[in-house]
TITORKOL-596706 format. One record per residue (C-alpha): residue number from 1; chain; x, y negated, z. Coordinates in pm, whole numbers, plus 50000, padded with zeros to 5 digits. Each point is the difference from the previous one (the first is absolute). Layout:
<i NUM; ch A; px X; py Y; pz Z>;
...
end
This chain:
<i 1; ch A; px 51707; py 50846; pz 50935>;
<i 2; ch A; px 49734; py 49694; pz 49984>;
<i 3; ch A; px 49762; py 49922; pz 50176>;
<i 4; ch A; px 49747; py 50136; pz 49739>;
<i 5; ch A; px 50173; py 50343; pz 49998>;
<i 6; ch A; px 49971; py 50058; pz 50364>;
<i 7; ch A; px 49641; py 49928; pz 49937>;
<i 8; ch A; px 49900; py 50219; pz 49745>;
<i 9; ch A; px 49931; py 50334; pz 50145>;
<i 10; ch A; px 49695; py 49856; pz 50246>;
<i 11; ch A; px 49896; py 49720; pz 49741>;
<i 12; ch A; px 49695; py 50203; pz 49914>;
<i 13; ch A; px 49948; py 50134; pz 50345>;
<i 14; ch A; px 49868; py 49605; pz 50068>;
<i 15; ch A; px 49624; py 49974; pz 49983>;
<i 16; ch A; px 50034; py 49595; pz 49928>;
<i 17; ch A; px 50277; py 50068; pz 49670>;
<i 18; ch A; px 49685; py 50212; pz 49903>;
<i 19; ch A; px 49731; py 49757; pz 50037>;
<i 20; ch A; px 50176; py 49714; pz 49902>;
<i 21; ch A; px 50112; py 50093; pz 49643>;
<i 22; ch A; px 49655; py 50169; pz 49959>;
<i 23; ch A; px 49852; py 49612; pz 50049>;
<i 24; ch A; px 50257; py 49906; pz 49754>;
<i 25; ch A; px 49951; py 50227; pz 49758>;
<i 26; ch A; px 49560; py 49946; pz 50028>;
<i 27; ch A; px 50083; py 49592; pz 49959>;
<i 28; ch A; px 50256; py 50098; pz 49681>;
<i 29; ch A; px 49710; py 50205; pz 49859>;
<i 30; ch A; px 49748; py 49682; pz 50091>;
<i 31; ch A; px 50201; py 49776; pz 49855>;
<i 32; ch A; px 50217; py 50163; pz 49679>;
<i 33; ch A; px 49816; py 50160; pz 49709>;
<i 34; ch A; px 50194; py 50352; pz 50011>;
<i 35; ch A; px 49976; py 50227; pz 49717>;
<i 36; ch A; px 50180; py 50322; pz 49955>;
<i 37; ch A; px 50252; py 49840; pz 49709>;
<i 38; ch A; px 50147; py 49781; pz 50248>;
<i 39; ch A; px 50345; py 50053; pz 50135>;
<i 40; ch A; px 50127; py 49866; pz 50374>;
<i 41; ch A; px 50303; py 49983; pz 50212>;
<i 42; ch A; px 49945; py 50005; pz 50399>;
<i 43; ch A; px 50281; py 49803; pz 50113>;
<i 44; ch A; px 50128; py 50127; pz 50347>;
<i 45; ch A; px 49796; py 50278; pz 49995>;
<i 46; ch A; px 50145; py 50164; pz 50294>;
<i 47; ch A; px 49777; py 50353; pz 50025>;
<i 48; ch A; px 49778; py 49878; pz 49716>;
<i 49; ch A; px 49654; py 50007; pz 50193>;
<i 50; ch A; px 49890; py 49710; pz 49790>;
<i 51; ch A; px 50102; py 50158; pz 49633>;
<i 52; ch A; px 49826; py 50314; pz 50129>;
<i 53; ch A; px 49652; py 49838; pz 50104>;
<i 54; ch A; px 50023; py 49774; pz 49628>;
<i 55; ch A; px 50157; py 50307; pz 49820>;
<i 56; ch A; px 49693; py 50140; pz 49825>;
<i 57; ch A; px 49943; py 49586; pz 49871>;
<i 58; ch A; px 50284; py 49976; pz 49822>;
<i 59; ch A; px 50204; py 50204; pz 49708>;
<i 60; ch A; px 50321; py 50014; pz 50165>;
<i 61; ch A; px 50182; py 49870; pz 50318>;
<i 62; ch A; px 50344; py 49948; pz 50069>;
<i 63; ch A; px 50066; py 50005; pz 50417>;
<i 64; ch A; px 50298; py 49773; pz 50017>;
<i 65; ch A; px 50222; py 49934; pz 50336>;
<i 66; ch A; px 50345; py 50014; pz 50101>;
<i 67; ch A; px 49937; py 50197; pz 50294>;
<i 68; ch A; px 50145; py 50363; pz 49903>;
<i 69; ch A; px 49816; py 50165; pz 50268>;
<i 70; ch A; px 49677; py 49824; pz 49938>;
<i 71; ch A; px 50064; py 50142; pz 49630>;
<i 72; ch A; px 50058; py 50362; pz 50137>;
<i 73; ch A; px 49660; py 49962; pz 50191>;
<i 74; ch A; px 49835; py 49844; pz 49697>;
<i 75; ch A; px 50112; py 50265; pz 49773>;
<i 76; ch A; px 49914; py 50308; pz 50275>;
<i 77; ch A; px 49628; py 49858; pz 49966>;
<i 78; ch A; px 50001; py 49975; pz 49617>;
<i 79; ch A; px 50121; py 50330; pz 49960>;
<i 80; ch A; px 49720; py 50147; pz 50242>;
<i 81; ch A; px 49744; py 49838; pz 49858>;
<i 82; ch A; px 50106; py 50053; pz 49628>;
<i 83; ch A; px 49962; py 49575; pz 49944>;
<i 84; ch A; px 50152; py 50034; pz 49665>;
<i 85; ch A; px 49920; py 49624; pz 49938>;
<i 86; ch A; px 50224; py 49959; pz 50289>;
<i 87; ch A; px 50360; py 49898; pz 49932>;
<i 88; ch A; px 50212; py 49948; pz 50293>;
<i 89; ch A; px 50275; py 49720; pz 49926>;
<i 90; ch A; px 50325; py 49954; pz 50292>;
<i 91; ch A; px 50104; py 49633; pz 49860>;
<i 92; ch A; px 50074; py 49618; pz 50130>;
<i 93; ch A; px 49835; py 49766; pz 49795>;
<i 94; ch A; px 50126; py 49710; pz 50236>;
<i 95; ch A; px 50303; py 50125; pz 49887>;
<i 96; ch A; px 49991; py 50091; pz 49642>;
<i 97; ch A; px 49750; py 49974; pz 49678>;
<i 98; ch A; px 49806; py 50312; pz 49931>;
<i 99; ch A; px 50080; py 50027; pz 49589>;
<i 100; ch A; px 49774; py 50142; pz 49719>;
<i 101; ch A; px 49646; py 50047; pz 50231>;
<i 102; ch A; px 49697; py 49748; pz 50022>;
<i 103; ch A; px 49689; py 50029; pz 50194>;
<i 104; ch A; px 49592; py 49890; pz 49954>;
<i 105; ch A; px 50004; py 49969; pz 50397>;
<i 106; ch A; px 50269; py 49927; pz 50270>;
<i 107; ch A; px 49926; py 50015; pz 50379>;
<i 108; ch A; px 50156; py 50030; pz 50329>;
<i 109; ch A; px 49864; py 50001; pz 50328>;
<i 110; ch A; px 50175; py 49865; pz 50342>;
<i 111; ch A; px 50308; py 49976; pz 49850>;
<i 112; ch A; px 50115; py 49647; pz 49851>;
<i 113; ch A; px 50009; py 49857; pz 50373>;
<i 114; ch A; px 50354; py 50247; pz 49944>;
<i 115; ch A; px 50106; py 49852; pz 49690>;
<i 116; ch A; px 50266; py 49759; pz 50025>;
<i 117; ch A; px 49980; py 49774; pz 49709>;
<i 118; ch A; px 49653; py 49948; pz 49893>;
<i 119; ch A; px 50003; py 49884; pz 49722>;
<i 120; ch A; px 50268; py 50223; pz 49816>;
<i 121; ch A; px 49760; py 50251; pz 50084>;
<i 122; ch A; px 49708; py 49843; pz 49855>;
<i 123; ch A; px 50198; py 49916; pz 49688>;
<i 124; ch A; px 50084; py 50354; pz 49954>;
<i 125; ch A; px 49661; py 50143; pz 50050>;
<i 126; ch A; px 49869; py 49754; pz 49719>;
<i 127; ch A; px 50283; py 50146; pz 49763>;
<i 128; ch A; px 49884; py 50353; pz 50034>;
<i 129; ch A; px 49625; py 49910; pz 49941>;
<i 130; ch A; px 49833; py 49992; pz 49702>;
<i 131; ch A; px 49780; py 49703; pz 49872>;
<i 132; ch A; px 49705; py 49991; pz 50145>;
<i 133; ch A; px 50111; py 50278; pz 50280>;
<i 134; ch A; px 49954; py 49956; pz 50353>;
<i 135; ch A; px 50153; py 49902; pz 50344>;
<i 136; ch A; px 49818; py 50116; pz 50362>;
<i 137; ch A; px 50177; py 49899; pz 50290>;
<i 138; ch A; px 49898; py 50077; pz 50348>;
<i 139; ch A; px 50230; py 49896; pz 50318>;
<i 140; ch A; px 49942; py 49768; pz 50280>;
<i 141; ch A; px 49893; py 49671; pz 50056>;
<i 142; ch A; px 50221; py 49755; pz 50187>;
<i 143; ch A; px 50070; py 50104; pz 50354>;
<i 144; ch A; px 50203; py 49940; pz 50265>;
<i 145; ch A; px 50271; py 50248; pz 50005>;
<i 146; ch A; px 49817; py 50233; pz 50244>;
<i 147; ch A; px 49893; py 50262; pz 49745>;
<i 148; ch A; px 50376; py 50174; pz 49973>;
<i 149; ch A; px 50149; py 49808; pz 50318>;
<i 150; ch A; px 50353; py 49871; pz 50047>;
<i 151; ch A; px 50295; py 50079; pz 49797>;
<i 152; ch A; px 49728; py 50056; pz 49644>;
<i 153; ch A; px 50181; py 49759; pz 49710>;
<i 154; ch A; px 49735; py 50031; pz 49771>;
<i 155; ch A; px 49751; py 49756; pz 49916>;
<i 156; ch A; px 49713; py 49907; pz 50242>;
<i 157; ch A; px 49711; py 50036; pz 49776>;
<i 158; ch A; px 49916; py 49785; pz 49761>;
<i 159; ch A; px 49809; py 49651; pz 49952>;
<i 160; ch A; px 49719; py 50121; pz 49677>;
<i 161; ch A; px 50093; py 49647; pz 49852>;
<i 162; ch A; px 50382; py 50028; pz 49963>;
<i 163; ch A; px 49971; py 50326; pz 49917>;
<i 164; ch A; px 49767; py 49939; pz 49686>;
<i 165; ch A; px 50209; py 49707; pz 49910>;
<i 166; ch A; px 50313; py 50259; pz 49976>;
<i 167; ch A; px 49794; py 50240; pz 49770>;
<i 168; ch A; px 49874; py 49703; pz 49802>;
<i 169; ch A; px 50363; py 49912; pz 49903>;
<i 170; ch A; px 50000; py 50358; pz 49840>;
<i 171; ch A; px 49734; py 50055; pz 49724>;
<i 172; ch A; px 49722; py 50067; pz 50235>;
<i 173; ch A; px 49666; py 49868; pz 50032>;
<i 174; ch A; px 49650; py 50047; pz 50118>;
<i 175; ch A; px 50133; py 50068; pz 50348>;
<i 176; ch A; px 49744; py 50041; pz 50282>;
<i 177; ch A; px 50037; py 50160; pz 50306>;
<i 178; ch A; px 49842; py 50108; pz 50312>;
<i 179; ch A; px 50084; py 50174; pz 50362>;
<i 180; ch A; px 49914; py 50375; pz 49927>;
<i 181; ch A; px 50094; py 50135; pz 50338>;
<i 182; ch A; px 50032; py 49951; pz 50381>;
<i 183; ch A; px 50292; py 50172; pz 50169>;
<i 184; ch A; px 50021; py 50039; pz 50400>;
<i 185; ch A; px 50339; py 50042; pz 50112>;
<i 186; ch A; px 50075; py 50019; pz 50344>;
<i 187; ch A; px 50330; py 49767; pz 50082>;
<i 188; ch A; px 50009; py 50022; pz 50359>;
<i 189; ch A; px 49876; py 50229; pz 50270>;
<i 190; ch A; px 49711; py 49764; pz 50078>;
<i 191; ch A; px 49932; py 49824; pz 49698>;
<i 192; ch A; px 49830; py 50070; pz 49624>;
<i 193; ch A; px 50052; py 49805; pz 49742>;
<i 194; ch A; px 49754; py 49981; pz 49659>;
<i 195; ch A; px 50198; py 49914; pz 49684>;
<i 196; ch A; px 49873; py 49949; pz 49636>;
<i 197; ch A; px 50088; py 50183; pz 49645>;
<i 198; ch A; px 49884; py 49830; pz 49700>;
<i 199; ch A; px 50014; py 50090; pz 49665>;
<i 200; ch A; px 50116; py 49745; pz 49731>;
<i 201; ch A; px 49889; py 50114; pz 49598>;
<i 202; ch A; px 50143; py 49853; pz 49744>;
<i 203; ch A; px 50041; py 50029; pz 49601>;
<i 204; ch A; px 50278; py 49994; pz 49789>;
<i 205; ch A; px 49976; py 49767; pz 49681>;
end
């Protein structure tokens, strides 16, 4: 079991997961024309909170993450709430290529800082969009490890500029991007720290 699947059955019991993908899915809206033809893929959905706030924007969404019990969570709410536009996906794209689907819209929220290789990633979300289609990113801005704490491997935020010049070197342009929301996270007993999510749009040729 992951870290993600010990997670999952109080991810939506956390006020902040709530508020934070609901400013993420207001800037998407801002910023992306949605229609109802369009099709998207959340990538490392975990409970889907984001896909179910930008659910009734879209056509269809496909909830991807590798996290089986985030899935079982995901799929729990879907079937409750009778989401039919809701398709719940348990699949590694770091590790594999997702065959015979493209998407109008990709996004993911707080969860590249976990991806190991960057720009594989990238290279595979520009396969499975269609011209013209879009990519939303939200995570953090460069910090200074104290967000996760010792022992995280993962990446520690991102600098905006080498991350654009990574999407650049796949198809996409127009890229803008702008801090979307404020996290507090307590990382000591006396001390609260402030850290930064942007969200970087861009557009596939």
């Amino acid at each position: 079991m992951n870290e993600f699947d010990s997670k999952a059955a109080e991810w939506d019991k956390n006020p902040m997961h709530w508020a934070r993908s609901e400013a993420i899915a207001n800037e998407i809206r801002k910023i992306i024309p949605l229609t109802k033809e369009m099709t998207a893929l959340e990538y490392g959905a975990g409970t889907g909170i984001a896909s179910f706030l930008l659910k009734d924007d879209l056509k269809e969404i496909t909830l991807m993450d590798n996290s089986p019990e985030m899935i079982k969570v995901m799929k729990g709410k879907i079937e409750a709430t009778k989401a039919s536009n809701l398709n719940a996906l348990n699949f590694d794209l770091e590790q594999s290529d997702l065959k015979d689907k493209t998407f109008d819209l990709i996004f993911t929220q707080m969860v590249l800082h976990h991806v190991t290789d960057i720009d594989s990633i990238v290279a595979r979300f520009s396969k499975l969009l269609n011209p013209g289609g879009y990519l939303a990113i939200a995570d953090l801005y460069e910090e200074d490890g104290s967000f996760h704490g010792e022992g995280f491997t993962g990446h520690l935020g991102f600098n905006i500029e080498n991350l654009t010049k990574i999407i650049e070197n796949h198809q996409f342009t127009n890229i803008s991007g702008k801090c979307c929301f404020v996290i507090d996270r307590k990382i000591s007993e006396t001390e609260t720290k402030k850290f930064e999510v942007f969200l970087l749009v861009s557009v596939r040729n």
